[in-house]
C-alpha positions in Angstrom: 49.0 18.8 37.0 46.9 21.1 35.5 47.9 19.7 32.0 46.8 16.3 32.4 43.2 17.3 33.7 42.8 19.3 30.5 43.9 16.2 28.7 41.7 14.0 30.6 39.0 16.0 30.2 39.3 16.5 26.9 40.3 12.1 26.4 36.9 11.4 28.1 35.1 14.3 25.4 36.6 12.2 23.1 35.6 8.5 24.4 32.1 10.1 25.0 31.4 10.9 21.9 32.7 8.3 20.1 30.4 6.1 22.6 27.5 8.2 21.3 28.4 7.8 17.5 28.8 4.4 17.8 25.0 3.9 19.2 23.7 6.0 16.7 25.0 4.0 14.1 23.9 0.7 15.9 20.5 2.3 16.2 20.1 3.3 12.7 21.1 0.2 11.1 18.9 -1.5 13.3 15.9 0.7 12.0 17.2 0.3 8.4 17.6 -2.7 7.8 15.0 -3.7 10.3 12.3 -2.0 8.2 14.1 -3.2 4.8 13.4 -6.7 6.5 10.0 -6.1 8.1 8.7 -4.5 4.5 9.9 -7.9 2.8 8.0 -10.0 4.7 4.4 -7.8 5.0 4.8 -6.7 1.5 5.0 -8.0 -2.3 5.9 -6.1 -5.5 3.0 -6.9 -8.4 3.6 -5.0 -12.3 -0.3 -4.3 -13.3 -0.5 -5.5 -16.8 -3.2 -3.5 -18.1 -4.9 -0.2 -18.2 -8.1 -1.7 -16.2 -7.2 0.4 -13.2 -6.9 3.1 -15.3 -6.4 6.1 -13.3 -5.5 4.7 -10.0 -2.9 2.5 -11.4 -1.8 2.6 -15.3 -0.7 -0.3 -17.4 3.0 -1.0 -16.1 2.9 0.4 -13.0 4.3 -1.5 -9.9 2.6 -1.2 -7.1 3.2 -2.6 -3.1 0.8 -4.7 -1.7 0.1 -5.9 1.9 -0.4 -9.6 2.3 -3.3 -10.2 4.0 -6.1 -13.1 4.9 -8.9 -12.6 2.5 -11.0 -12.2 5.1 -9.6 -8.8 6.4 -10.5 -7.4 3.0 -12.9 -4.7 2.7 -15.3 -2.9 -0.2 -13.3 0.0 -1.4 -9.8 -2.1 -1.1 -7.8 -2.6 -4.5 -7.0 -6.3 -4.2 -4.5 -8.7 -6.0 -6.1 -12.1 -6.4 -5.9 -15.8 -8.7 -8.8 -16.9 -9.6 -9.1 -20.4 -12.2 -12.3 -19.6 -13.7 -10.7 -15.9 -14.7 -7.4 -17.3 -15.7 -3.9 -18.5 -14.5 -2.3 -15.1 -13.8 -3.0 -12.9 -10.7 -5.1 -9.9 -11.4 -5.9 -6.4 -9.8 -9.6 -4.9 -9.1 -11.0 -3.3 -6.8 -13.9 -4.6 -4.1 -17.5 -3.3 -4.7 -19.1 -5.7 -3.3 -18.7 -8.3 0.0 -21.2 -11.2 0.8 -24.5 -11.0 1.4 -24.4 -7.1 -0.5 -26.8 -6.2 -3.5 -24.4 -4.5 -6.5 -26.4 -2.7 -9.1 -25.4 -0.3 -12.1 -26.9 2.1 -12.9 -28.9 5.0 -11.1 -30.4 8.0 -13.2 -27.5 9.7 -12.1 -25.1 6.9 -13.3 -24.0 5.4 -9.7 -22.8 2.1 -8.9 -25.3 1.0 -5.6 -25.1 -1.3 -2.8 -27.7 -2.6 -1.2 -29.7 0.5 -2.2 -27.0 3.0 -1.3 -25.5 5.1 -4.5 -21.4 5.0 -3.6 -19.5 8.2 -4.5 -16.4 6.9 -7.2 -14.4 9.8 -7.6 -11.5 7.5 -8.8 -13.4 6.1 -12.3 -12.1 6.8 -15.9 -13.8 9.8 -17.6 -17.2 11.2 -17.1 -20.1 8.9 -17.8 -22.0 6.3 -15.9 -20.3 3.9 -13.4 -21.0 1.1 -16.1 -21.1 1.4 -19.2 -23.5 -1.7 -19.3 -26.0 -1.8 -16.6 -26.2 -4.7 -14.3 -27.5 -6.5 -11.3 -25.8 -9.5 -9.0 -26.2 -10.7 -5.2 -22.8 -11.7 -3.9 -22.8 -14.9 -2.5 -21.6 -15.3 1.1 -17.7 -15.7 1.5 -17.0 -14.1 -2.0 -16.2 -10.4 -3.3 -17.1 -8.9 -6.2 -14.5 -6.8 -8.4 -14.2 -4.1 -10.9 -11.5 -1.9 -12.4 -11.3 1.6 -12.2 -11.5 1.7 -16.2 -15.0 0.3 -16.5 -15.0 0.9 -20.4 -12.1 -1.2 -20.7 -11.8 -3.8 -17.8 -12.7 -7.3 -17.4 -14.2 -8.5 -14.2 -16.9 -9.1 -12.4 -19.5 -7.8 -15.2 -17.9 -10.5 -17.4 -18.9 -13.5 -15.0 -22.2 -13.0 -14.4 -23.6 -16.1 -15.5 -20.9 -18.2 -13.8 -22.6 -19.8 -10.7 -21.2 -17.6 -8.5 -22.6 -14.6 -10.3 -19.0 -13.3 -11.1 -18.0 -12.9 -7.2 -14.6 -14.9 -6.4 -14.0 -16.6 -2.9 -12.0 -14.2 -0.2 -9.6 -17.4 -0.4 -8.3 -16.4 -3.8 -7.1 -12.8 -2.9 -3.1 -12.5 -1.6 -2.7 -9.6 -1.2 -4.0 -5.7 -0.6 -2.9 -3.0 -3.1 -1.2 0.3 -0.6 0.8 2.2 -2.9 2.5 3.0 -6.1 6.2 2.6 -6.9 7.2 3.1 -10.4 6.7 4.8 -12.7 8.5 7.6 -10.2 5.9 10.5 -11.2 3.1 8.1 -9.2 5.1 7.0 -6.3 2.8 7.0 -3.3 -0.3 5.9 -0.9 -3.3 4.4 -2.9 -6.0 6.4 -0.7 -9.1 4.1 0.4 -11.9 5.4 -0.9 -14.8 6.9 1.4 -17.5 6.2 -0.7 -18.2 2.9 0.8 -17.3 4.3 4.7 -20.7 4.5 5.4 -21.8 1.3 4.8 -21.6 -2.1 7.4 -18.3 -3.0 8.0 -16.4 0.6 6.7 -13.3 0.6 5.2 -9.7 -0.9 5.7 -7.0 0.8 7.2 -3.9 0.9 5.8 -0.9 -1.1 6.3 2.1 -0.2 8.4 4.4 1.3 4.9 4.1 4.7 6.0 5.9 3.4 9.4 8.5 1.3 7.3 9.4 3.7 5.3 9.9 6.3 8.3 11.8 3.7 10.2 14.0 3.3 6.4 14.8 6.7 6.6 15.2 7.5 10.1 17.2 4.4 10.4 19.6 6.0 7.3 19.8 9.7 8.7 21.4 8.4 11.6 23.8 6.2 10.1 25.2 8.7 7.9 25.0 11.0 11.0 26.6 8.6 13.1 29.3 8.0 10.8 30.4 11.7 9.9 31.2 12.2 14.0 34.3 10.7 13.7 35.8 13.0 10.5 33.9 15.5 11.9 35.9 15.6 15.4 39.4 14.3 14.6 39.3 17.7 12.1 38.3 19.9 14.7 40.8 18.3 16.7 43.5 18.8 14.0 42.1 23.1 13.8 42.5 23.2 17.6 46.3 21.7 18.1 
């Protein structure tokens, strides 16, 4: 009698567990290949071909961008976009300056300002000036206008000044908002937004959800791997025991 209660108590340990294992397994495939999926459809991988972000990004790099509307994009954000009268390929540059703003370049002091306010660029090439070449342009309503990082050695906005849009391209032509690095491995990780632009109207973006994916990735793995090493696990304890 006694026997077959130890062994039923020890059948229903077993059934328990092996309940258990098999949720966590369910549970972490769902969260891996959930946020494998989920990351496929928010993001897009881009290769920056030059050095005009230069040091955010370097010539090469690949980088995960957030698709987004144009018209969540913000000053500050690094933005992929197709423009005809810059060319046939997409291009990277960051957002100065939104409709409606005042860009100018430069102050005694060498500052990029808009609308009057000098904006802190701790991210630019080298020492000197904001701009190597100084400049002035009103950014038409509905359009952004867009420097690299590497003002000695980028073209943008500077370069289209005497279009008729004074070098600002619609929101319409950007796809898609720059959040991190991913190659080369020694950059892997979150492009920061900037906070020199936070104090002007309309702030800064937030950034996407890749911090979430990527915990839901990992999560999602710790448990599978967890999940599956219960059942090895138990049936060589079992073996110690008899």
């Amino acid at each position: 009698m006694s026997g077959g209660t130890e062994g039923g108590a020890g059948g229903r340990g077993r059934t328990t567990g092996s309940v258990l294992s098999g949720l966590t397994v369910a549970v972490g495939c769902v969260l891996f290949l959930g946020g494998f999926l989920w990351a496929a459809l928010v993001y897009r991988p881009y290769t920056v071909p030059t050095d005009s972000m230069t040091p955010t990004i370097g010539a090469g790099a690949r980088v995960l961008a957030e698709r987004v509307d144009g018209s969540e994009i913000r000053r500050g954000d690094i933005v992929i976009f197709q423009d005809s009268v810059w060319g046939d390929l997409p291009m990277v540059k960051r957002v100065v300056g939104v409709g409606g703003d005042k860009v100018s370049c430069c102050t005694r002091e060498g500052r990029l300002t808009v609308n009057g306010t000098p904006v802190d660029e701790p991210y630019l090439q080298g020492d000197g000036p904001a701009s190597p070449v100084g400049f002035t342009a009103a950014v038409p309503p509905g359009r952004l206008f867009l420097l690299g990082d590497h003002r000695g050695d980028s073209l943008d906005s500077r370069g289209h000044l005497t279009d008729g849009d004074r070098g600002a391209v619609p929101r319409s032509a950007v796809s898609a908002r720059v959040d991190a690095r991913a190659w080369p491995l020694g950059s892997i990780g979150m492009v920061q937004r900037p906070t020199g632009f936070s104090a002007l109207p309309g702030g800064t973006s937030e950034p996407g959800p890749l911090r979430l994916l990527t915990l839901a990735v990992i999560t999602g793995a710790v448990l599978v791997l967890g999940g599956a090493a219960y059942g090895p696990i138990a049936r060589r304890k079992g073996r110690t025991h008899g």
